[in-house]
C-alpha positions in Angstrom: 15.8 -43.4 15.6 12.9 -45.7 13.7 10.1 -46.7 16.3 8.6 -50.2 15.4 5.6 -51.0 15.0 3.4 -53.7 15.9 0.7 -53.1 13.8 2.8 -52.5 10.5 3.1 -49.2 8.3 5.6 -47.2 6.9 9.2 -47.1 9.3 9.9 -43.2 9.5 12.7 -41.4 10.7 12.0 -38.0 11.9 12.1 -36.2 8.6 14.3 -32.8 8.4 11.4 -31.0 7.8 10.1 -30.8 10.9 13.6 -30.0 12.7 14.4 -27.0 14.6 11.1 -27.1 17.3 9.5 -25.2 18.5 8.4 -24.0 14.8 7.4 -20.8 14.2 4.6 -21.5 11.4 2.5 -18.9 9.4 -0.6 -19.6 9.0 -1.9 -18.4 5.2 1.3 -16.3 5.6 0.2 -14.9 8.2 -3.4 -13.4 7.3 -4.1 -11.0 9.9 -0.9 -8.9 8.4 -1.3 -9.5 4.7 -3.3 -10.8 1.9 -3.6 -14.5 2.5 -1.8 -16.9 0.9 -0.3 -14.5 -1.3 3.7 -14.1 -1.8 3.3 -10.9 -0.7 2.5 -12.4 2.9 4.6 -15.2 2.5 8.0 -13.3 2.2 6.7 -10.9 4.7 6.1 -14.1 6.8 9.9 -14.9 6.0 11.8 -12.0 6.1 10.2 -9.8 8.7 9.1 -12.5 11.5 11.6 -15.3 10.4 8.5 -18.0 10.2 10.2 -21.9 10.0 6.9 -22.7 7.8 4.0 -21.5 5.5 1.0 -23.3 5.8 -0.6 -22.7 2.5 -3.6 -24.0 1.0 -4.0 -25.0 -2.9 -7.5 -25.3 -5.1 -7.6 -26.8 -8.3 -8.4 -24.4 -11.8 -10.5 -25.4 -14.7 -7.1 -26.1 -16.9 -5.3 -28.5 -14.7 -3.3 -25.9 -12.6 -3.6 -24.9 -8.8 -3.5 -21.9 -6.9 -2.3 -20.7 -4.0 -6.3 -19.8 -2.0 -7.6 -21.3 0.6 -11.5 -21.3 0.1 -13.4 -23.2 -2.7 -14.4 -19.8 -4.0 -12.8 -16.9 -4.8 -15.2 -14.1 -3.3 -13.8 -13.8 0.4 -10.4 -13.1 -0.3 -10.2 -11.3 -4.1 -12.6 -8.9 -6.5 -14.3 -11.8 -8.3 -17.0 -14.0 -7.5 -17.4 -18.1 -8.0 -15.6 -20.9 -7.9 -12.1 -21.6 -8.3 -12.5 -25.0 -10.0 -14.6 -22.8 -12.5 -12.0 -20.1 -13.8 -8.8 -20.9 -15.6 -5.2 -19.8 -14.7 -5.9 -16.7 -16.6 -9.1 -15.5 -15.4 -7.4 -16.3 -11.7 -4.4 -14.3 -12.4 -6.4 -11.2 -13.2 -8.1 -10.9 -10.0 -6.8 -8.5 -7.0 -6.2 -11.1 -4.0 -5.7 -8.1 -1.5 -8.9 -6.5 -2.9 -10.8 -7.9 0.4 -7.9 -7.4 3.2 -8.8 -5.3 5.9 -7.0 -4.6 9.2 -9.9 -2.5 11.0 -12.9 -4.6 10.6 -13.6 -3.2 7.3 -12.6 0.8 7.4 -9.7 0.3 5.2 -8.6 -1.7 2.5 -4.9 -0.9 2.2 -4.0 -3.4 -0.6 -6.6 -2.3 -3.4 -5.0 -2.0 -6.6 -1.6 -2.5 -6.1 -0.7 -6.1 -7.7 -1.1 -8.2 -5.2 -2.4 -11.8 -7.4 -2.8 -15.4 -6.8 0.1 -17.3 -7.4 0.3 -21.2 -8.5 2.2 -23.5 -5.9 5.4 -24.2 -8.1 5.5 -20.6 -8.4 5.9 -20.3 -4.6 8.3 -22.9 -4.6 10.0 -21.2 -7.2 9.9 -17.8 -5.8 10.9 -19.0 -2.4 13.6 -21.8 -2.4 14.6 -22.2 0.7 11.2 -21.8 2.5 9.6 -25.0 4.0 6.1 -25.3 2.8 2.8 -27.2 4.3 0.7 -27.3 1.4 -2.9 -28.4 2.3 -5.0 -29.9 -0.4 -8.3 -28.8 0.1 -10.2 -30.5 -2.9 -8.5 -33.5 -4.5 -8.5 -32.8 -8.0 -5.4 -30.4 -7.4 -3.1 -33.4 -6.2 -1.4 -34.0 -10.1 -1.0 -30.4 -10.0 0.5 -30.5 -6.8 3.1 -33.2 -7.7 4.3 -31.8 -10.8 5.2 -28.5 -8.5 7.0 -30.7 -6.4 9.0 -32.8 -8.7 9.3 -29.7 -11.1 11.0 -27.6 -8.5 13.1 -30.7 -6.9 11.0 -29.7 -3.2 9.7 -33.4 -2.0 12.4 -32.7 1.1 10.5 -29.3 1.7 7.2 -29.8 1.3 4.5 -31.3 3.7 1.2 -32.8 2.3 -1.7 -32.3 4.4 -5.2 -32.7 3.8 -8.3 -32.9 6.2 -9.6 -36.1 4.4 -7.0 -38.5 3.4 -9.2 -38.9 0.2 -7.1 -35.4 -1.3 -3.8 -36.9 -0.6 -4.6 -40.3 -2.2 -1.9 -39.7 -4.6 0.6 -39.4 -2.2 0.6 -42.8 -0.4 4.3 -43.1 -1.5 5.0 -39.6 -0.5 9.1 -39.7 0.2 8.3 -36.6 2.1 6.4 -35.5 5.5 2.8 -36.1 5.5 0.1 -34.7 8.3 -3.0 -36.6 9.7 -6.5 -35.8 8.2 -9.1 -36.1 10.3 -9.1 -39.9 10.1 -6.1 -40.7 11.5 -6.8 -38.1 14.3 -9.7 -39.5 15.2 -7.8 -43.1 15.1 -5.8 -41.8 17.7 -7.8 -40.2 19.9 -9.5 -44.0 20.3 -6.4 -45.3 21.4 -5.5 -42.3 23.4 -9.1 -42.5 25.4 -8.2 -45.9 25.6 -4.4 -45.6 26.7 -3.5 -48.0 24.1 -1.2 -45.4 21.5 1.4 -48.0 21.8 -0.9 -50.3 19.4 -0.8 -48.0 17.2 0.9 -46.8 14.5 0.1 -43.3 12.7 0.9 -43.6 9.3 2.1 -39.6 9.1 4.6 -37.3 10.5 2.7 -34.6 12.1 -0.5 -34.0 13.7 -1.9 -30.5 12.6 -4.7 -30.0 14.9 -6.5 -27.7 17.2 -6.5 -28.0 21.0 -10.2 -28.6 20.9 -12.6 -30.1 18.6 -16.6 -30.2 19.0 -16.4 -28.3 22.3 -14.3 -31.0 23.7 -10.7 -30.1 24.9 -8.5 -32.8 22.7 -4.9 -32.1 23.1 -3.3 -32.5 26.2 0.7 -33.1 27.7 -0.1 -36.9 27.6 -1.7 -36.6 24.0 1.6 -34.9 23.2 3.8 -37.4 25.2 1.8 -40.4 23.0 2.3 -38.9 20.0 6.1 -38.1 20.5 6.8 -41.9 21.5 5.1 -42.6 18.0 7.4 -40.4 16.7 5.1 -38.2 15.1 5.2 -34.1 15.6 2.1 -31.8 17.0 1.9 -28.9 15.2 -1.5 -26.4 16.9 -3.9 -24.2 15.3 -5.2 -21.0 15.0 -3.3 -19.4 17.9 -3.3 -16.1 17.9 -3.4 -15.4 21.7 -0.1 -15.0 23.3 -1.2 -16.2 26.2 -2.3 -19.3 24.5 0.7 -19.6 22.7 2.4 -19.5 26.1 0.7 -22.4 27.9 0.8 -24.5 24.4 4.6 -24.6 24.3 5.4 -25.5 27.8 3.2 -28.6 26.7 5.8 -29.4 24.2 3.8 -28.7 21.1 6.6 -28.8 18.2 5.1 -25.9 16.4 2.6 -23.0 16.7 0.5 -21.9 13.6 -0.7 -18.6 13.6 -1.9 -15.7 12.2 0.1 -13.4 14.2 3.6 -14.8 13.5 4.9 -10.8 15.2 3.5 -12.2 18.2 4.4 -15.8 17.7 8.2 -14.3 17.0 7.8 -12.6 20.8 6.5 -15.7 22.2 9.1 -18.0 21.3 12.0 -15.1 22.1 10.7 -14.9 25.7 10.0 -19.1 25.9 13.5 -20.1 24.0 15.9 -17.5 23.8 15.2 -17.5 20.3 16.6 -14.8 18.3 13.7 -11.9 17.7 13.1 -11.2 13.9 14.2 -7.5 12.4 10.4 -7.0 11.5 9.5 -4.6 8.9 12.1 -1.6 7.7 10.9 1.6 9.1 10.0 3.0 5.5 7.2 -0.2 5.0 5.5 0.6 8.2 2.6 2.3 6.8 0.2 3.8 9.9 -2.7 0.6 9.7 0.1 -1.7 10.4 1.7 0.6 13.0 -1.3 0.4 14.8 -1.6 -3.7 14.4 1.4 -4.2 15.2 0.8 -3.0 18.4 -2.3 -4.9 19.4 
């Protein structure tokens, strides 16, 4: 059903991609359980704990390409050091992104040295066809990059654009598919929510991806969710990692979880939905370090 609106803006239906809540959605992949952002974690996400969505992050290279990474620089996550705008595809590509992945605070480092790279965004796409994607744009010089992937790999209808400041989704005004709030149009919102007056007002996205506090100041809330449904627009909350959390935040309604801990996130929903619980990993890929997460 299209909701009207009085103060103009594009007329969205609910878009496909965000059928199916409440969404399991992986943040990074997932990235206390794998490398993040890395295909390794996303098909892990996938196959083992049945996430709905990767949320993925994309920076752009020196030669007009972007990766898969979430920071600016490459020396949290990988074996390099500097930034990512500064290295080509091929100097990217050569670095170990599990290098820095540690499940015990750093004791061990289980995925040093065995292949685990960065990967481009339409070589996600391409690698994973039927997985819907929330790519967040974290420095706009990667959007060109970002629509050839799309159109190259035919994903518009799978693919969310979201960016923290609306400036690195410029490009995709015209977007045919979803779109999440940056922090202006969250903050837009939160006016009109303060002053109960969400029916003026017409987000001009499909999702807000948000935490449940901002600043120290508690933010969402039923009614924030209850305003933003009548606009017809989807909350999706992050980083929840506690089930407990994860709990409370579903019997608010939220539309989708994002988490780190999509094994726990997979329990969660089972016990809240009657959601089917994922097969998790085969019994000859549970080495001992994930044995022991797994169970925390």
């Amino acid at each position: 059903m299209r909701i009207p609106s009085p103060l103009g803006g594009r007329s969205r239906p609910g878009h496909r991609y965000l059928g199916g809540a409440p969404l399991l959605i992986a943040h990074r992949g997932g990235s206390l359980l794998a490398p993040e952002n890395t295909l390794h974690a996303f098909r892990r996400a996938l196959h083992w704990w049945r996430a709905d969505l990767l949320e993925i992050d994309v920076q752009p290279t020196r030669d007009g390409e972007c990766v898969v990474i979430h920071d600016p620089t490459v020396d949290r996550t990988t074996d390099g050091t500097g930034r990512v705008a500064d290295h080509t595809l091929a100097e990217l590509r050569a670095l170990d992104a599990g290098y820095r992945f540690t499940p015990d605070g750093g004791r061990t480092f289980p995925y040093r040295g065995r292949g685990v790279v960065l990967s481009t965004l339409r070589e996600v796409l391409e690698a994973l066809p039927d997985a819907r994607v929330n790519v967040e744009i974290k420095d706009g010089r990667a959007q060109a990059a970002v629509q050839r992937a799309i159109d190259a790999t035919g994903s518009t209808h799978r693919v969310l654009i979201a960016a923290g400041d609306r400036r690195n989704r410029s490009a995709f005004r015209d977007y045919a598919g979803p779109t999440s709030a940056g922090a202006q149009e969250l903050y837009a919102f939160l006016a009109h929510h303060l002053s109960r007056t969400t029916r003026f007002y017409r987000p001009p996205v499909d999702a807000f991806q948000m935490p449940e506090k901002a600043g120290g100041r508690q933010v969402l809330s039923p009614r924030w969710i209850r305003e933003a449904h009548a606009r017809n627009v989807a909350i999706h909350i992050w980083t929840v990692d506690d089930e407990a959390d994860m709990r409370r935040l579903l019997s608010w309604g939220v539309d989708g979880v994002i988490s780190d801990r999509p094994d726990r996130l997979a329990r969660v929903l089972h016990e809240a939905t009657g959601r089917p619980l994922p097969p998790g990993p085969p019994a000859d890929e549970v080495e001992p370090w994930l044995e022991r997460l797994l169970r925390s």
